[in-house]
C-alpha positions as CSV (number, residue, x, y, z in Angstrom):
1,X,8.2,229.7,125.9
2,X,7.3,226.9,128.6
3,X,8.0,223.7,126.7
4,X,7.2,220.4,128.3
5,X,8.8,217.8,126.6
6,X,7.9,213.4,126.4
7,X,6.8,214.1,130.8
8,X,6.5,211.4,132.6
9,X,5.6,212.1,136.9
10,X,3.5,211.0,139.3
11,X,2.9,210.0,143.0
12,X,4.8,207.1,144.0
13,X,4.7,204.1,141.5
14,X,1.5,205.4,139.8
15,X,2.6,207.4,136.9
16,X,-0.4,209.8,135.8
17,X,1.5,211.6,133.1
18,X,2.6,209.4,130.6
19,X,4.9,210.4,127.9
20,X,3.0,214.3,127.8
21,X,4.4,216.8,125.9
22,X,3.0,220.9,126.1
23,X,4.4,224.3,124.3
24,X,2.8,227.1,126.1
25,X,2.9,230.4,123.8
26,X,4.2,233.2,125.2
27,X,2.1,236.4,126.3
28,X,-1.2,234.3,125.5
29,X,-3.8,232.8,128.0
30,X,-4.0,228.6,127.7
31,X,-6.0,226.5,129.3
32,X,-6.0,223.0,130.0
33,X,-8.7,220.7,130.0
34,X,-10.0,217.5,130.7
35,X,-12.0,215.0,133.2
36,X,-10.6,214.6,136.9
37,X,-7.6,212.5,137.4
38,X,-6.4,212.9,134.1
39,X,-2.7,215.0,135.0
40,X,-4.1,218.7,134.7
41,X,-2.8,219.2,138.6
42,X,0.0,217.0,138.4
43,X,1.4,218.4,135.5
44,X,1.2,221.8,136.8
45,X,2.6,220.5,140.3
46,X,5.5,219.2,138.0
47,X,6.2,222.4,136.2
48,X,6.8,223.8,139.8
49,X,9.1,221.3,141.3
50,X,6.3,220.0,143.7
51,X,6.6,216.5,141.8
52,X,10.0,215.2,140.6
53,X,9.4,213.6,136.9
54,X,10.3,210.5,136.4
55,X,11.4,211.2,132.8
56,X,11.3,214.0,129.9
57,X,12.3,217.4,130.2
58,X,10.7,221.4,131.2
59,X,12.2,224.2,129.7
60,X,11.5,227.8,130.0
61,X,13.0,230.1,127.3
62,X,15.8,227.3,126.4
63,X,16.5,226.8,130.0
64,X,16.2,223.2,131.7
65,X,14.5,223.6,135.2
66,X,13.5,219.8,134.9
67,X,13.1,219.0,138.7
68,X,14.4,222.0,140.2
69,X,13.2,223.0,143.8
70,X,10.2,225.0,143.8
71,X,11.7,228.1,145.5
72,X,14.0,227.8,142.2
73,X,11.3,227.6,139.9
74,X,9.4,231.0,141.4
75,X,12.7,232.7,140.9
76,X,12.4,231.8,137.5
77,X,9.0,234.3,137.5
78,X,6.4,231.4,137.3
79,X,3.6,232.3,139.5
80,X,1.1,229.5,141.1
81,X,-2.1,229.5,142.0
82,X,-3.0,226.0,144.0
83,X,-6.7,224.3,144.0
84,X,-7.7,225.8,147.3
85,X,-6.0,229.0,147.7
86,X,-3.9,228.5,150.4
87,X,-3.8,231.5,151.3
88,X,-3.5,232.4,155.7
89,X,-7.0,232.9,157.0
90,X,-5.4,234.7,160.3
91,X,-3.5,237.6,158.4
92,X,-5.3,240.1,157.0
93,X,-5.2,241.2,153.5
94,X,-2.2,243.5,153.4
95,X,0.0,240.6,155.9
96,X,-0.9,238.4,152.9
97,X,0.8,240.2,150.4
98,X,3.5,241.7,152.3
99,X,4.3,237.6,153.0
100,X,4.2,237.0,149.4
101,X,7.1,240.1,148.6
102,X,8.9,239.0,151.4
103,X,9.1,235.8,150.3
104,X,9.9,237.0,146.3
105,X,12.6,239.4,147.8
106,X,10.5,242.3,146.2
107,X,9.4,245.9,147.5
108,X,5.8,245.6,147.9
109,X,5.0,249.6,147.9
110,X,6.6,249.0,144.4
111,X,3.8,246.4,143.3
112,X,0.9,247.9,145.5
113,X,-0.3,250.2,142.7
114,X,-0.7,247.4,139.9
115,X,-2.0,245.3,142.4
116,X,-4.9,247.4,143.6
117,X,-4.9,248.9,140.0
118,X,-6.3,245.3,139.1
119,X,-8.1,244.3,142.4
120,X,-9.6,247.5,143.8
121,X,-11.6,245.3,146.2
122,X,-8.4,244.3,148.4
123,X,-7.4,247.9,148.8
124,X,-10.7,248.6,150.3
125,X,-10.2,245.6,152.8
126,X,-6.3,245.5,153.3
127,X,-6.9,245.6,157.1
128,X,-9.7,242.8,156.9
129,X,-8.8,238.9,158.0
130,X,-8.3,237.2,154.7
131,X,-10.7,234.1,156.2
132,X,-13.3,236.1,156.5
133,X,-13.7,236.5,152.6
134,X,-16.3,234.7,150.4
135,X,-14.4,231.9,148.2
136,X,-14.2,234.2,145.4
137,X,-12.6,237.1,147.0
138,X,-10.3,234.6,148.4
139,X,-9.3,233.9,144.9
140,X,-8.8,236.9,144.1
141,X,-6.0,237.2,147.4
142,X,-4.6,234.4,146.2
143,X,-4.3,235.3,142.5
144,X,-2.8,238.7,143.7
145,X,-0.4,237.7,145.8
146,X,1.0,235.2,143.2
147,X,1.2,238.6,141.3
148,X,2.9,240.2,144.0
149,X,6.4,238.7,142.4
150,X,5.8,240.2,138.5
151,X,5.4,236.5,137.4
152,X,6.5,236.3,133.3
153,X,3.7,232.8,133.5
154,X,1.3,232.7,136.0
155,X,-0.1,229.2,136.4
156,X,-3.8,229.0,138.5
157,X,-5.5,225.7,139.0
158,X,-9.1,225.4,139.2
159,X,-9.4,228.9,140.2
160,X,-13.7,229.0,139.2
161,X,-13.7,226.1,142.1
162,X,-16.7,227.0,144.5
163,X,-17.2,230.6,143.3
164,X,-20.5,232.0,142.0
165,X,-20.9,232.7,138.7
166,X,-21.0,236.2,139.0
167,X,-17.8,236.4,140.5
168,X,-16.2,233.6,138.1
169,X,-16.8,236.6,135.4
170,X,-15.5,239.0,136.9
171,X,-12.1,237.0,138.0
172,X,-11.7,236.1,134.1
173,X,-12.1,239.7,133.1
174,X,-9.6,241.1,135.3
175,X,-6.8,237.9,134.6
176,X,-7.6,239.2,130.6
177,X,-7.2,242.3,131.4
178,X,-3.8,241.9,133.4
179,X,-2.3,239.4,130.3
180,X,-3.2,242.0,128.0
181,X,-1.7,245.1,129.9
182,X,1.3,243.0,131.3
183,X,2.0,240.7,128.3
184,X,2.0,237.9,130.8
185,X,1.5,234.0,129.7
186,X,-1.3,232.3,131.5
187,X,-2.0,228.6,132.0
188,X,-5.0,227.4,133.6
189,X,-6.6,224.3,134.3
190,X,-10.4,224.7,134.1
191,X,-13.2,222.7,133.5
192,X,-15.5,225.3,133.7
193,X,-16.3,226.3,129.8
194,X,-18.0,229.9,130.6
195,X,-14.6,230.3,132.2
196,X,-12.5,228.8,129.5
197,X,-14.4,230.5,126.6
198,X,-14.4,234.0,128.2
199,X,-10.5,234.2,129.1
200,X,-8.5,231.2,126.7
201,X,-7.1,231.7,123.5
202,X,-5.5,228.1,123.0
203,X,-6.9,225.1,124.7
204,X,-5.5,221.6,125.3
205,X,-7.4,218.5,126.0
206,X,-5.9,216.2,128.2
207,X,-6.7,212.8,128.8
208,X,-4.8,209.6,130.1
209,X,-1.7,211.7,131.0
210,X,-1.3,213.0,127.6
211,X,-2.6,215.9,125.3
212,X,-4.5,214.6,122.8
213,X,-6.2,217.4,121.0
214,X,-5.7,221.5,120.6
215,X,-7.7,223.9,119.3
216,X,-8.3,227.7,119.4
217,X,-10.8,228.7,121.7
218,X,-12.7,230.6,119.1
219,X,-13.7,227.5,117.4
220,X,-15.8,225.9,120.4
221,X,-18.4,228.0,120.2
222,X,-19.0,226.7,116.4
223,X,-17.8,223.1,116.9
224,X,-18.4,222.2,120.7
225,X,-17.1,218.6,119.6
226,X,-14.0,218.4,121.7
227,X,-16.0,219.5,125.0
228,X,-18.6,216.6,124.4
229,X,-15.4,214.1,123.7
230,X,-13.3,215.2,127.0
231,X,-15.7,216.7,129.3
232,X,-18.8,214.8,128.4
233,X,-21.0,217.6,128.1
């Protein structure tokens, strides 16, 4: 379990989690919710040592890796997926990945068959220049090369950013499909609802730097409330 416990972190003297406190379930997809500039990023940023809390406490299964170095924290198999990708433009598809075992210490032939098992569309391109892929096949490089390192949590920020709809589907489908045949735990922060509704089984709303409400995701679609009170729609 990921337990995130009284957080407090930020950028400089501008705290924008205040006091939060999170307990991701194991082997279930969550997603995390709210307006822009309410912590989703930063509290993700903080699970992976990119942001040094100022106070409170991350554990994963009973272990403390409060403020631990990222490099640390991806040992720990937690998988991210930054807003933007970030993935190398100039390599192609396979140079990508092979990066991404390198830099996990892992054999890559090893993980090639689950990865094109679940992306078929990068086998078909491995020798193709990863910038010269739409956003959504960009995505989905930068989704399987986070897998690349047989993460236990795989954490993905806005990954339905500038992707058609289409495509958002079909990246949901498959990240179901690989929590259900992998067990893994899933944390996303979304604000798109098709997005959230097809793939989340908890949701948290977040909003000042704290959570302030949880539900199941099978209760939106019967009592919406909680999207009209923190995403205003």
């Amino acid at each position: 379990m990921l337990e995130i416990s009284n957080l407090t972190a930020g950028y400089g003297q501008s705290m924008i989690l205040q006091d939060c406190s999170l307990s991701i379930k194991t082997g279930r997809v969550s997603a995390l919710v709210g307006r822009n500039g309410m912590g989703k990023t930063t509290l993700l940023k903080s699970i992976m040592g990119l942001i040094t809390p100022a106070s409170g406490n991350i554990t994963l299964n009973g272990a403390d890796i409060t403020g631990a170095k990222p490099h640390i924290i991806a040992g720990q198999r937690i998988g991210y997926v930054p807003q933007g990708r970030e993935i190398f433009d100039d390599f192609t598809v396979y140079e990508n990945l092979r990066l991404a075992a390198i830099a996990a210490k892992v054999d890559l032939k090893a993980r090639l068959a689950d990865i094109y098992h679940w992306f078929p569309i990068l086998k078909q391109r491995a020798d193709q220049k990863a910038g010269s892929f739409s956003g959504g096949q960009q995505q989905i490089l930068a989704i399987a090369r986070a897998m690349i390192a047989q993460p236990e949590i795989l954490l993905l920020d806005e990954p339905s950013e500038g992707i058609q709809p289409s495509i958002v589907q079909d990246i949901a489908k498959t990240l179901k499909k690989i929590s259900d045949e992998s067990d893994m735990t899933i944390l996303l922060v979304e604000q798109n609802v098709d997005m959230i509704l097809d793939l989340a089984e908890d949701i948290y709303f977040i909003e000042n730097g704290q959570i302030q409400a949880e539900t199941a995701a099978s209760k939106l679609t019967t009592d919406p409330a909680l999207l009209h009170q923190f995403l205003g729609i």
